[in-house]
C-alpha positions in Angstrom: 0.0 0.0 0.0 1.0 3.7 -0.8 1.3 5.1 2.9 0.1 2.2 5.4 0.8 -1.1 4.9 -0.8 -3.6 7.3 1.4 -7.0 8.5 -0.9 -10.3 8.3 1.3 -12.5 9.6 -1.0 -16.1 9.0 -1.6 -14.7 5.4 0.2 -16.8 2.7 0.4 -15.8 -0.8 2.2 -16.4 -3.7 4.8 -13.7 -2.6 5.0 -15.5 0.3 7.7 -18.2 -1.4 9.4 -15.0 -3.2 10.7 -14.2 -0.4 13.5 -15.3 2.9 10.8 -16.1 5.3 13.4 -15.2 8.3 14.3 -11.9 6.5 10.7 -11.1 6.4 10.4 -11.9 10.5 13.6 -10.0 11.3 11.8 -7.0 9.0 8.2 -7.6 11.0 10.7 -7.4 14.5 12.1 -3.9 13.5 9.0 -1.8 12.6 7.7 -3.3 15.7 10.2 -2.3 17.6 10.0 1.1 15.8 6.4 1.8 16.6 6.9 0.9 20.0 9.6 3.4 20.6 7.3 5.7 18.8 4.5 5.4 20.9 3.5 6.0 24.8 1.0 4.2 26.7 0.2 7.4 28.9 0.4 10.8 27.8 0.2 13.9 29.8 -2.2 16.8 28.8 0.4 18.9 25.8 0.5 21.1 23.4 2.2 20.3 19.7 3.2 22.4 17.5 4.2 21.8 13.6 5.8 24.6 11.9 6.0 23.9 8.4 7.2 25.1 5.1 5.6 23.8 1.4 7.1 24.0 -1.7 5.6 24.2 -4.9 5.4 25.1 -8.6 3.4 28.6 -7.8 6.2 29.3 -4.8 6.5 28.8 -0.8 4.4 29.1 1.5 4.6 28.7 5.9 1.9 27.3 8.1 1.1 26.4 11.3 -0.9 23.3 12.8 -1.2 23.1 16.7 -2.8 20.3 18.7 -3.6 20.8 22.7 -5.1 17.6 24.2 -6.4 17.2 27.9 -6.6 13.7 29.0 -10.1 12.4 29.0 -11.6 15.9 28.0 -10.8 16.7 24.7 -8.7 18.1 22.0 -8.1 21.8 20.5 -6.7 21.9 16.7 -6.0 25.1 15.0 -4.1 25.3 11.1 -3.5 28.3 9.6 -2.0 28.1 5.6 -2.3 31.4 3.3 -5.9 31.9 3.3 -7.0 28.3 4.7 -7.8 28.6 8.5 -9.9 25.9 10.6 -9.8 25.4 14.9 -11.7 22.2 15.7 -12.8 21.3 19.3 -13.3 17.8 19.9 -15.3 17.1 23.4 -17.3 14.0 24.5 -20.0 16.4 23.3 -19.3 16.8 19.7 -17.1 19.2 17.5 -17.4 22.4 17.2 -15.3 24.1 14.0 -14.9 27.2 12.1 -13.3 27.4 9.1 -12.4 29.3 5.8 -13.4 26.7 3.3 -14.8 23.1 3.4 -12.1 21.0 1.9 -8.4 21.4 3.2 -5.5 22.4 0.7 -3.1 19.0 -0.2 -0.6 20.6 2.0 -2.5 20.0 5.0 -3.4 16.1 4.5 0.2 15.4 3.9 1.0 17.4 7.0 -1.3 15.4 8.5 -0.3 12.0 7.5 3.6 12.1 8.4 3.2 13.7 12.0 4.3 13.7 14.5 5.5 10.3 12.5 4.2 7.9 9.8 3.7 4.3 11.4 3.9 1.7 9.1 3.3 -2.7 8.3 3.5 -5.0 6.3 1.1 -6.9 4.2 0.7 -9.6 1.8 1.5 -7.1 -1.1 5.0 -6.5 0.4 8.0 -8.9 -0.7 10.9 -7.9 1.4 14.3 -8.2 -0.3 16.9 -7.7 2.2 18.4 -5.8 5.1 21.3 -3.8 5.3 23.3 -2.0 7.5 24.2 2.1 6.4 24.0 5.1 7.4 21.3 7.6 7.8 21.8 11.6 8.6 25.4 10.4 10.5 23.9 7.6 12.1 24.0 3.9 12.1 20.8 2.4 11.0 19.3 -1.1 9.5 17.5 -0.8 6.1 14.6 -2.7 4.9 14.4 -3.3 1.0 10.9 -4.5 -0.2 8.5 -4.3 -3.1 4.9 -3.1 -3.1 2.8 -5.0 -5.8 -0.2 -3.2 -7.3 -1.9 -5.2 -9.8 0.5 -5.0 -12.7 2.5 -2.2 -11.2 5.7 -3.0 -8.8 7.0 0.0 -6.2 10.5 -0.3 -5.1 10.6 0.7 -1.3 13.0 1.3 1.6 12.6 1.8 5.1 15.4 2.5 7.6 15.5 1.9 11.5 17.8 4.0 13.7 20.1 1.5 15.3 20.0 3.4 18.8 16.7 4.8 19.4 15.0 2.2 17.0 12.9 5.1 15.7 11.7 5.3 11.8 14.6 7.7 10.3 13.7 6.6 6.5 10.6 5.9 4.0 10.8 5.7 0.8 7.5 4.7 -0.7 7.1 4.6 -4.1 8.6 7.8 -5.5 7.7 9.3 -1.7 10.5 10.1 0.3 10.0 10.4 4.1 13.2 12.0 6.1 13.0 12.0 9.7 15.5 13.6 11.9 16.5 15.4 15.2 14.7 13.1 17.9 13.6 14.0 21.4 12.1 12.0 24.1 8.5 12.7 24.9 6.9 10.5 27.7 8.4 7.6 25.8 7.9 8.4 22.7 11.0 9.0 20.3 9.1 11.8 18.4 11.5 14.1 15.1 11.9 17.7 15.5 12.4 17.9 11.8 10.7 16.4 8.9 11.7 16.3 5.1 9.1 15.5 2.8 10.3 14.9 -1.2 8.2 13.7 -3.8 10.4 12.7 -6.9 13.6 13.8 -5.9 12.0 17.3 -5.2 11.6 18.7 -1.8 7.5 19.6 -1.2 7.7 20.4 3.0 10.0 21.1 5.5 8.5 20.6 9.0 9.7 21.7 12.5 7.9 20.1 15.7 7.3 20.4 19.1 5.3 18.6 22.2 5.4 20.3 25.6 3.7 18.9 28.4 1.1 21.4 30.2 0.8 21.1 33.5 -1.6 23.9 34.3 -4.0 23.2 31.1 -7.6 23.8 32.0 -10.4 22.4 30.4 -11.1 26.8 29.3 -8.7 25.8 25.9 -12.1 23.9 24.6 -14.4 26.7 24.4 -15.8 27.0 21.4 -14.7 30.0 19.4 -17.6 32.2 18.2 -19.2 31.6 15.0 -18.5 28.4 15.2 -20.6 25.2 13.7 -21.5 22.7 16.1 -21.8 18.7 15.4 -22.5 15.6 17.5 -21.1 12.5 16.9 -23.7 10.5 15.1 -25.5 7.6 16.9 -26.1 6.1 13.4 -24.5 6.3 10.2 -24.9 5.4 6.9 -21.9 6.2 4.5 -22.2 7.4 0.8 -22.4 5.3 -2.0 -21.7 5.2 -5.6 -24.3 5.9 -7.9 -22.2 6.6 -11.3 -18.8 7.2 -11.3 -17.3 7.1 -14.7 -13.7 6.6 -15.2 -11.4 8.3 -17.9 -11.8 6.7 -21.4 -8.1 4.7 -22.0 -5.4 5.9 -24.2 -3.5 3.4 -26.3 -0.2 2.9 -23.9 0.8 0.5 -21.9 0.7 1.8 -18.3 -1.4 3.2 -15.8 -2.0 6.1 -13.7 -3.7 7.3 -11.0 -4.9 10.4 -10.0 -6.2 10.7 -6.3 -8.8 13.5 -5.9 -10.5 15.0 -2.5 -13.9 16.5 -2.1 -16.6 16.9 -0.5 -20.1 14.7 -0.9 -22.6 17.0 -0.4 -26.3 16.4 0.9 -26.9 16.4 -2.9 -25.1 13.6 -3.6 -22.6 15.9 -5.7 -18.5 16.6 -5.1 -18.1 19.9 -4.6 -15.0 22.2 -4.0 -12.5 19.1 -5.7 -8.4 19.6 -5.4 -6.2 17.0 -6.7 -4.5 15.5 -3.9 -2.2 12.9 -5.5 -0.9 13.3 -9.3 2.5 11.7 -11.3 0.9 13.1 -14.6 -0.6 17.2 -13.8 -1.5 17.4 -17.4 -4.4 15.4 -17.2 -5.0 17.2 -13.7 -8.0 19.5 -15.5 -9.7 16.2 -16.7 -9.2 14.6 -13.2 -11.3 17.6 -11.9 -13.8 17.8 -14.8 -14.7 14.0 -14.7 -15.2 13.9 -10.8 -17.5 17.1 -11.1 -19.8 14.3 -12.7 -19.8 11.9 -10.2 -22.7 11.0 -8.5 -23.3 9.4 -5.1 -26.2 8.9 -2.5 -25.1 10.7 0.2 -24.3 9.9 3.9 -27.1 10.1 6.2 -26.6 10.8 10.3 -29.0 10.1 12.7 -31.8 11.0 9.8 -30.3 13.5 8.6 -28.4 14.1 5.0 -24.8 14.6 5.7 -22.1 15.8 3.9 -18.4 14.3 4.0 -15.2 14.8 3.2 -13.9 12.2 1.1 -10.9 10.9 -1.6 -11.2 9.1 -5.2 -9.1 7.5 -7.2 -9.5 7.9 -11.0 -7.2 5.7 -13.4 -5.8 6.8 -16.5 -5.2 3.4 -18.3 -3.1 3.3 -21.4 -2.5 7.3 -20.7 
């Protein structure tokens, strides 16, 4: 899989004999070990703080994402990017939010996604190669070399374990390049102060974090801010489903590729305010955009109600 890949250890495939079977344990032992040191089983109420910088073909732009969390009450996010700006309060209650616009810029999910640090598994997909020993930033660390399988298409991957903190340092997924660096000690978690994220060989974000513990935080940081929209968790759901969702008409090539799109399923069963999330080919971009414009769902419904949700598609360009 592109960002999370899932371990089924009884699962036995094909790729299964493909493979050294004790390579592939010694490979399942290390990301264990690396999520473990990565994560805490008690956290104090804290305060996070991503500075970040994005790159991109119409120039740079800083932002800002900060998290507070108070055990057993709640949570307080607040993003700011260019003109984009959202605080959500999570309570037992519900979420209240105020925001600039619906869907979130690309910038922010991929924020999102590696912090404070990508965890990661295997699956049946995955055929692990070997593991090495080299260096990472200056510092001894043991590399996994796998394959993800896609249908017809293969990406070669590589993820690297930091030898003394057994933290993630390294993930390259695909043509996605995950650099993690600069490690602090959090209440047990081995957390990076800086992340690089590359996409192709080019650098898209540069990200700068912090988690401080807050020992006087009072449950006053949850108030919700005015203007803002107030929703309750759902008792029951029922999630959109496709209606018609027509793909693009195939070229005459020989390959594939997908376009990942995210929007928003409105109460009409229509995606509104679309940006193209995920692209290798941003010629065909426009036609991404035009073609999801005529998709058509029945919408998610909450407790009654016609809801609207935020969601992602994939669109494949065969023989394109």
């Amino acid at each position: 899989m592109k960002r999370l890949l899932v371990f089924v250890p009884l699962l036995l495939t094909a790729l299964s004999f493909s493979q050294d079977i004790k390579v592939r344990e010694e490979a399942v032992r290390l990301l264990e070990k690396a999520d473990a040191a990565s994560a805490a089983v008690n956290l104090p109420n804290l305060e996070r703080v991503d500075s970040f910088r994005a790159y991109s073909e119409s120039g740079i732009k800083d932002g800002t994402f900060t998290r507070v969390v108070i055990q057993g009450t709640g949570r307080r996010e607040e993003t700011t990017f260019g003109d984009y700006h959202v605080v959500d309060i999570y309570t037992r209650d519900g979420v209240t939010t105020t925001r600039t616009q619906e869907v979130a810029p690309p910038e922010i999910k991929d924020l999102k996604w590696m912090t404070p640090i990508n965890p990661l598994r295997f699956d049946d997909q995955d055929v692990i190669h070997k593991i090495t020993n080299r260096e990472v930033s200056g510092r001894p660390a043991r590399c996994i070399e796998f394959d993800t399988i896609h249908g017809e298409k293969t990406d070669a991957n590589e993820i690297c374990v930091d030898v003394a903190n057994s933290a993630i340092v390294l993930e390259k997924l695909g043509n996605e390049l995950l650099e993690y660096s600069e490690f602090f000690n959090f209440s047990g978690e081995m957390l990076p102060g800086k992340i690089r994220y590359s996409v192709s060989g080019t650098l898209k974000m540069e990200v700068s974090q912090t988690i401080t513990r807050l020992d006087d935080a009072t449950p006053n940081v949850l108030a919700a801010p005015p203007n803002s929209k107030y929703g309750a968790y759902c008792k029951t759901y029922r999630r959109p489903y496709g209606k018609s969702m027509p793909q693009p008409k195939p070229g005459n090539g020989g390959t594939q590729v997908d376009i990942i799109v995210r929007g928003l399923i409105g109460e009409d069963g229509r995606i509104h305010d679309a940006v193209v999330q995920s692209s290798e080919r941003p010629d065909l971009n426009a036609e991404a955009l035009d073609l999801i414009r005529q998709w058509v769902f029945s919408p998610g419904v909450c407790d009654g109600e016609l809801n609207s949700i935020e969601s992602a598609f994939t669109l494949h360009f065969q023989g394109r």
